[in-house]
Steps between C-alpha positions, in 0.01 A plus 500: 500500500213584747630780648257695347303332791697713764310792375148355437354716808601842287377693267662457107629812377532328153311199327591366149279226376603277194679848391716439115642765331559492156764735254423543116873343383637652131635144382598620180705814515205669319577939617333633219233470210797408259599249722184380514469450118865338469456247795096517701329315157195401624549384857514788764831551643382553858470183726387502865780410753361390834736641809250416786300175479185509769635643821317446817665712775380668787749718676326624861560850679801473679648283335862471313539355166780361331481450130791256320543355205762559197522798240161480302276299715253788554607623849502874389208389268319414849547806641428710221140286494485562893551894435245480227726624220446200330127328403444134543416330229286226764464517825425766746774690726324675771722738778342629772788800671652770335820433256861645536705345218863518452427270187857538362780727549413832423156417366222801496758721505459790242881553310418835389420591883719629769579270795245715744260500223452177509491438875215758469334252274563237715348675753152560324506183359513347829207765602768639755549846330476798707662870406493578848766181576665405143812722616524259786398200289787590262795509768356167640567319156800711452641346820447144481558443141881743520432753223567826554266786407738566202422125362137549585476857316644260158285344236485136590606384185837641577519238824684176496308168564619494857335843593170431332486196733562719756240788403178253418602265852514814684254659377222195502612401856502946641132356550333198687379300216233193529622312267860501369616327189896468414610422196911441594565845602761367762691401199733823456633733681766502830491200725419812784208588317375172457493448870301838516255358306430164645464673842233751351312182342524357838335817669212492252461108561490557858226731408286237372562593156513219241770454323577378183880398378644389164876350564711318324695473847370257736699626779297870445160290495585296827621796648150680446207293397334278718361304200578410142432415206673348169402561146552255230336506131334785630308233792580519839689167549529590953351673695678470870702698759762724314750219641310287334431624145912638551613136449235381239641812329859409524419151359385662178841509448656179558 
């Protein structure tokens, strides 16, 4: 609460003003025209279910973000608003730097795709692609996430949870991204890699990057954010130091 005033004298590299977000609900178990006839009547079988309820947020350059709350509060919901995959239904949600999202473990990756296919996608995705380096750009990813060249040369689909975690984190972070949104991706995988990770995140924060991070750990959003937030109802209920928002967190649960 206030510490939003720490960073007054920067520039925002997002702004979300009286943001909601809205999902069409099926209330009825209506899949089908027959199903419509047996059970809809004359009442539609679609209702609106609100998951964000007027945000106002502003999230500066530079700055790390910790988002907490319980399973379907609208944390990934958030970020997936932030990244503009999903459209308000009120509000405006303005971001001002370029986005690297790890949005959820394994997320934009294409199954059907080998492992260096897709960190060639990454690559021009991120605007970084470059036939005269993508050889180089390949061995980089290939090194920090632990696959060898014979996982990479596999269709993705074939991978286990833990090394799409690794491919999409190593691949989003090969680069120096302005903005980076995670979405729990330090949930799986070895405790060694884990530790890899958080000192990569801490290279791009020292960058100046901003940082986004969805946790259910507190520890993992002390360790890393300097500020947080908790979601409740879909509101922000605090917005503190990630020490702060930690324990408001943990009192959810008592």
């Amino acid at each position: 609460m206030g510490l939003s005033q720490t960073y007054k004298m920067k520039t925002p590299a997002i702004e979300l003003n009286h943001v909601s977000v809205s999902y069409l609900h099926n209330r009825r178990g209506i899949y089908s025209v027959k199903d419509f006839i047996l059970k809809g009547g004359m009442f539609s079988p679609f209702e609106y279910k609100s998951v964000l309820k007027n945000i106002d947020l502003t999230v500066y350059k530079g700055e790390s973000l910790g988002i907490l709350g319980r399973n379907g509060e609208g944390k990934s919901t958030l970020l997936r608003t932030i990244a503009g995959i999903i459209t308000p239904v009120s509000g405006t949600c303005k971001v001002h730097v370029e986005i690297s999202p790890v949005l959820a473990l394994g997320a934009g990756l294409e199954l059907e795709l080998t492992g260096i296919e897709n960190i060639k996608i990454y690559s021009a995705l991120s605007g970084n692609y470059d036939k005269k380096t993508i050889a180089s750009v390949i061995d980089q990813v290939a090194h920090f996430s632990e696959l060898s060249m014979e996982q990479l040369q596999m269709p993705t689909k074939m991978y286990s949870t833990g090394m799409l975690a690794r491919l999409a984190f190593s691949s989003v972070v090969n680069a120096q991204p302005d903005l980076m949104m995670i979405d729990e991706v330090l949930a799986v995988g070895d405790k060694g890699f884990q530790e890899k990770c958080k000192r990569r995140i801490y290279e791009i924060k020292q960058s100046g990057a901003t940082i986004l991070f969805v946790s259910h750990n507190p520890d993992e959003i002390i360790e890393i954010c300097d500020r947080g937030i908790c979601i409740e109802n879909g509101e922000i209920s605090y917005d503190g130091t990630s020490e702060e928002a930690s324990q408001h967190y943990l009192k959810l649960f008592n």
